[in-house]
N, C-alpha and C positions, 0 to 999 in steps of 0.2 A: 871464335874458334871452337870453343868448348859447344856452344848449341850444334854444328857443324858438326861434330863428330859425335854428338849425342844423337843423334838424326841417323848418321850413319852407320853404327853400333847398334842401336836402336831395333829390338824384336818386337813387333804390334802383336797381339796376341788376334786368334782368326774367331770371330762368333760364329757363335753356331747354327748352320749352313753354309758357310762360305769355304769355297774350297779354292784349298792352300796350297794347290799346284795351277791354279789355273793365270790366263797371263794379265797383267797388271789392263793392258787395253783390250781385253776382250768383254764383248760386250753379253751380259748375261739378262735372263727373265724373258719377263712373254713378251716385251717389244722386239728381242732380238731377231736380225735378219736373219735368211737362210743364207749358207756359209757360198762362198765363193761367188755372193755380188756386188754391184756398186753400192749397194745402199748398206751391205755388210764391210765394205771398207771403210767407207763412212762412220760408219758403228766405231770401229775399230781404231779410232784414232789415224785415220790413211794422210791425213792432213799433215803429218809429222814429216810424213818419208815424203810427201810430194814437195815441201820445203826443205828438204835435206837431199835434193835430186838438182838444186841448181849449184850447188857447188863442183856436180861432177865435171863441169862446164871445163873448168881450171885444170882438166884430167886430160884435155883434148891437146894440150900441148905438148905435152909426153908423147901422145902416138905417136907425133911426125917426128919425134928424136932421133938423130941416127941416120936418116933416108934410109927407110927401111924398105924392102921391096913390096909388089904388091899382096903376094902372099902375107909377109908380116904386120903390114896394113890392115889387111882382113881381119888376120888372126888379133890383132890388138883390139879394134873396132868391135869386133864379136866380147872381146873380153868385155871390155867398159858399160857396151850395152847389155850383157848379158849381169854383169853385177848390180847395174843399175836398175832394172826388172827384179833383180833378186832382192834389191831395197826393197823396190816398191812394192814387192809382196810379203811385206813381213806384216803389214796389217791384217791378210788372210790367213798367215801363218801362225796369229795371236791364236785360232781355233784348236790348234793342234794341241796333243799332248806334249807332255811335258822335255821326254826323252826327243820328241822329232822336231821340238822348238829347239834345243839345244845342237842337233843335229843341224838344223837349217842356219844355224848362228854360223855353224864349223863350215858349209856351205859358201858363206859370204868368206871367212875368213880363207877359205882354198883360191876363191877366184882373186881376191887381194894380191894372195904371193905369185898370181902365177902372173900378174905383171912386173916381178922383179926381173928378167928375164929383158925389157926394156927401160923399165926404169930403176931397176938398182935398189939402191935405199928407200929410193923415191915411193913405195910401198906403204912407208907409212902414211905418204898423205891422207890414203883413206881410212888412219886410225879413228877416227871420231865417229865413223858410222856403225861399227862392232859396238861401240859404249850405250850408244842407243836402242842397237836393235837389244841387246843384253838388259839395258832400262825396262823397256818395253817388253819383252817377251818372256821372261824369265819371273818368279817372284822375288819381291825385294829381299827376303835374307837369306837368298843366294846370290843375285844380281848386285850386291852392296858389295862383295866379294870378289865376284867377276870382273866388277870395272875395276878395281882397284888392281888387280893382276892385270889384266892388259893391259893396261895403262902405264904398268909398271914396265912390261917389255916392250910399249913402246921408247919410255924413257930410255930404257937398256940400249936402244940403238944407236946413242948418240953417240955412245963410245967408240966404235968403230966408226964413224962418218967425222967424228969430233965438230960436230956442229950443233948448234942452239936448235934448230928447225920440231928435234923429234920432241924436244924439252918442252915446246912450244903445244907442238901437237898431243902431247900425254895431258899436259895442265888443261886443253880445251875438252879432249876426251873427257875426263874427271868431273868437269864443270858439269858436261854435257848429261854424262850420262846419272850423276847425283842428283841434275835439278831435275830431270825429269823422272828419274825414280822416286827419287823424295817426294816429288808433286803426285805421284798416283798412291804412291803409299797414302801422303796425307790425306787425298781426295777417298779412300778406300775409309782411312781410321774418321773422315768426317760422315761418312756416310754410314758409317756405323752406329755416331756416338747420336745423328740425327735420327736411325732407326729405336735407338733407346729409349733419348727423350721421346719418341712419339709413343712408345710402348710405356713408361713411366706416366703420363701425358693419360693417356687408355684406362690403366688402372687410377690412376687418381679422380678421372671422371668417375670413372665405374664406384669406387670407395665412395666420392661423394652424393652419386646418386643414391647409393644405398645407405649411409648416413642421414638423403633428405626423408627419403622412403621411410624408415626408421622412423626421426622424429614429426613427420607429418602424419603419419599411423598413429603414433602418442600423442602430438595435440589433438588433432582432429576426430580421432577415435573415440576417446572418452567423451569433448565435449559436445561432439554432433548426439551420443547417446541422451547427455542428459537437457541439451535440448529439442530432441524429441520426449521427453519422458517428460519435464516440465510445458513443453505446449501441448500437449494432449490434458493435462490434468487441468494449464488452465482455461484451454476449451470447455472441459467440463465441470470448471466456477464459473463459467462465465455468465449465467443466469442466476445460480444458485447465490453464488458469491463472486462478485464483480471487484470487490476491492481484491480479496485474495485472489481472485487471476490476475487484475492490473499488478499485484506482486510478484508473480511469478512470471509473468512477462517483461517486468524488468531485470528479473535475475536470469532471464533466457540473452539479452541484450549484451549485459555483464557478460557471460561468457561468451556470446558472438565475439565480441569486440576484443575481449582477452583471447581465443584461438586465433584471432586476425592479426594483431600484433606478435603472436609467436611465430605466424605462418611469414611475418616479412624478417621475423629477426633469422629464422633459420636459411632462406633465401640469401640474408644480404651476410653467414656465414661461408658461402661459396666462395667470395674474392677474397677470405682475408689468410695469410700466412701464419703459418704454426713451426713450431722449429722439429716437432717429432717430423710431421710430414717432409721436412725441408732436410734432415738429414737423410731420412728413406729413400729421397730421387737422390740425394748426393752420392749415398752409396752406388745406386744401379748406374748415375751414372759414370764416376770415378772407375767401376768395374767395367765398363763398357768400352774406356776409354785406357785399358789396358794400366790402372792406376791400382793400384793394393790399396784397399780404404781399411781403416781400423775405425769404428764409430761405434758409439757406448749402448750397449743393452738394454738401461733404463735411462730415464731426465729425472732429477728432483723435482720438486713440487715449484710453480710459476707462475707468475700472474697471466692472464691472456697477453697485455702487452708487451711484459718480458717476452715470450715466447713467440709475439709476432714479431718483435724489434732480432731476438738470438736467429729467430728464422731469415732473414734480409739479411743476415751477417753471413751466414753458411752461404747460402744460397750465392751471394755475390763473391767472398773468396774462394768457392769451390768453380767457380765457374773460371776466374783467376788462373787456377790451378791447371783448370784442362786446357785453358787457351796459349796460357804464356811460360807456367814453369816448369815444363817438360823434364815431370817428376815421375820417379818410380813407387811414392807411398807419399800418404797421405792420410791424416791422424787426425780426427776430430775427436774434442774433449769439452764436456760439458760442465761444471761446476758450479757451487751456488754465486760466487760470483758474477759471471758470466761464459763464452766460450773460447777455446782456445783450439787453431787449425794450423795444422804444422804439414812442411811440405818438404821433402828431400831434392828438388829442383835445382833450377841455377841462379835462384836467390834473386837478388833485386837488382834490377840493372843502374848504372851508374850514372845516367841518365836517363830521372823520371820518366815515365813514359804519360802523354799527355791522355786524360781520360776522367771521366764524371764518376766512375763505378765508384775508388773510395775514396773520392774527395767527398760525394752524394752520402757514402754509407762513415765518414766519419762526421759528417752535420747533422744524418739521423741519432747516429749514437750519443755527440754531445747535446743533443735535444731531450731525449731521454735521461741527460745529468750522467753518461758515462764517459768513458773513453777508449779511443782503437789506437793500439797500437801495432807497428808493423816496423816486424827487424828481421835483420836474417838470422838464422838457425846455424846452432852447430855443428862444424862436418857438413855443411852445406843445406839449401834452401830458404825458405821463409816462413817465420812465424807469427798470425795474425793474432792477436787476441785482444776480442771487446768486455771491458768490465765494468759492471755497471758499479759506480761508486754508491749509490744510496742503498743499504741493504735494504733486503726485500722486509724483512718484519719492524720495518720504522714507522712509528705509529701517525708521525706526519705525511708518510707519503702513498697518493693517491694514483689509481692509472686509470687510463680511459677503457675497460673495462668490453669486448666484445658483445653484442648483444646474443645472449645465447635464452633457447626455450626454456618457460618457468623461470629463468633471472633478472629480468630487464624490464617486469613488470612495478607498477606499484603495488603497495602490500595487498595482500587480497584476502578476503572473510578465512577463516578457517576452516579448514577441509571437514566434515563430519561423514558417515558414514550414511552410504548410497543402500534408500531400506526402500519396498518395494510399494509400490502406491496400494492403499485397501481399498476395496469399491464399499465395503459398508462404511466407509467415513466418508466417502462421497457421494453417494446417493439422499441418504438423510439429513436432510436442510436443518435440524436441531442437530446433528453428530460435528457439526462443521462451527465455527468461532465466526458470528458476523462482525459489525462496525464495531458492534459495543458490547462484542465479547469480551472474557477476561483478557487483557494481555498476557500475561503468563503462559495461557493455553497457544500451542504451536499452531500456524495457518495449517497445515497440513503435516504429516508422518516424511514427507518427500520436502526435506530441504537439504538442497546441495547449494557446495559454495559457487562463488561466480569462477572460480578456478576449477576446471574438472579434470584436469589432468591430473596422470598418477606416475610414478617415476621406480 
């Protein structure tokens, strides 16, 4: 009852370009047809009315009421067909503006009364098709209103007939006309919250290219430099002095192989989850999804695994949140602990509902040695919170550790400072240390370590 009337109380807020007068089944953008043909009815949801067109069937026994002459015969038959064409065009009529959809509503509802005139009360049979043309043609928060007043006079009539019938008829109009408003609303706020993620989605690639761009610039920058600088010089030992070029060709190898392994750990940082990133799409898309997000300005300081374990947490009760607890706010809180997501929703139903998200995300968490807990909030909703029990500065505990550039290597020589090669120590076969030079004296002025990158 209470999701039911949250739904129908319920204002979606409109993104920006959508316009907020146009009708729930009109069909917009560059596939749409041109107005007033089959394949624009089609568009238009025309499928609704051509199934709400065989009940008029049950309207045909009304005409003959009475032995009416042939005149009233006419004059009825013209009515019935003439409101039933005026159904069937309320899928062309989704085109219209706002005021002349509302007019066209008032339209249906004139030719309704003017068969009380043979049928009496019997008028409101065709209560239930006003609920839908109003679904359909109007936008939902004023159409959530609409049906609910009509609906309401048609109830009113049972008073005077004192019979169940219009009681009957008001409870199927309501149905009628909330499931299919609700369903367009819903299908409006999915398609929205599906334009988000794709635009969250856009810039996360975009962030991550430029992140790779970034540190593929910094590995490969420096050390494609100084292995050019080191095989040119020991090209040119290579006669003079063949040990100290075999040296310097293995310190060229050394840093191949070190910029090779940075270049797969920055590559294989593309799949892995972060909790800053995982709060940033929670926000856009909590905000998209017509949700008030409150989420913290900074994080404290994290291991990569904290922070891809707190990221799987958000990520998965935020998702929770826009699916099932049709909330108005939404509060992420970060602490050295771990995270805590509070939601103002309709809390937790009373029968679990069956599903892998946290049963999966409380076996990740107690893997990691914490715990999730999930209760409801108070004053209404749900509140998730994962806390890792082992704190983070325990000298026993270890995490698996993302492979990030420059940290995931083994130790590597010490960095010295990159000095420019001299051609007079290279040319003079005495200026240069052969086999059974002193050790002490350096191969050459140009020793870089087998790490060349610089940070």
């Amino acid at each position: 009852m209470r999701s039911t009337l949250h739904t129908l109380l319920r204002v979606e807020p409109f993104a920006e370009g959508e316009d907020p007068d146009r009708a729930p089944t009109a069909r917009c953008g560059p596939e749409a047809a041109r107005r007033w043909t089959p394949r624009r009815f089609l568009q238009n949801q025309g499928t609704i009315y051509l199934f709400g067109l065989v009940f008029m069937i049950f309207a045909v026994q009304d005409i003959h009421a009475g032995q009416p002459t042939g005149t009233e015969l006419a004059y009825r038959w013209i009515g019935l067909v003439g409101m039933s064409l005026t159904y069937l065009m309320t899928a062309w009529a989704a085109d219209l503006r706002l005021l002349w959809r509302w007019a066209y509503i008032g339209l249906f509802v004139a030719l309704m009364l003017s068969t009380i005139g043979y049928a009496g009360w019997g008028f409101t049979n065709f209560g239930v098709y006003p609920s839908v043309m109003i679904a359909t043609l109007i936008p939902w928060r004023h159409a959530r209103w609409a049906v609910l007043a009509w609906n309401l006079v048609v109830l009113l009539t049972a008073i005077p007939q004192w019979s169940l019938a219009p009681v009957v008829l008001a409870a199927l109009g309501l149905l009628f006309g909330i499931a299919v408003g609700g369903g367009f609303e819903a299908g409006r706020v999915r398609h929205r919250l599906q334009a988000a993620e794709q635009r969250v989605s856009t810039l996360a690639v975009a962030a991550e290219r430029e992140r790779i761009a970034r540190d593929l610039h910094d590995i490969l920058g420096h050390s494609l430099t100084a292995i050019s600088i080191k095989s040119g010089l020991a090209a040119r030992l290579s006669e003079a002095d063949p040990g100290a070029a075999r040296e310097q060709m293995t310190e060229v190898e050394q840093i191949a192989r070190v910029a090779l392994a940075d270049v797969r750990a920055t590559t294989t940082g593309m799949r892995e989850v972060r909790l800053a990133s995982e709060i940033a799409s929670s926000r856009s898309v909590l905000m998209a999804a017509g949700i008030e997000a409150t989420v913290p300005s900074a994080l404290p300081p994290m291991a990569d695994a904290e922070s891809q374990l707190l990221g799987f947490v958000v990520r998965e009760v935020v998702t929770n949140v826009v699916r099932h607890a049709e909330a108005t706010r939404c509060t992420i809180e970060v602490h050295e602990e771990g995270v805590t997501i509070t939601d103002d929703g309709v809390g937790m139903p009373r029968v679990p509902r069956r599903g892998t998200g946290l049963t999966g995300l409380r076996r990740r968490v107690a893997d990691a040695g914490g715990v999730l807990v999930v209760r409801p909030a108070e004053g209404g909703g749900t509140v998730v919170r994962a806390v890792l029990t082992a704190p983070r500065s325990a000298p026993g505990r270890t995490e698996p550790a993302r492979p990030e550039p420059a940290r995931t290597e083994p130790a590597r020589p010490e960095r010295s400072r990159l000095q420019p090669a001299r051609p007079e120590r290279v040319v003079p076969e005495t200026a240069r240390p052969g086999p059974n030079a002193d050790p002490a004296l350096p191969a050459s002025r140009l020793d870089l370590p087998s790490s060349a990158r610089t940070r």
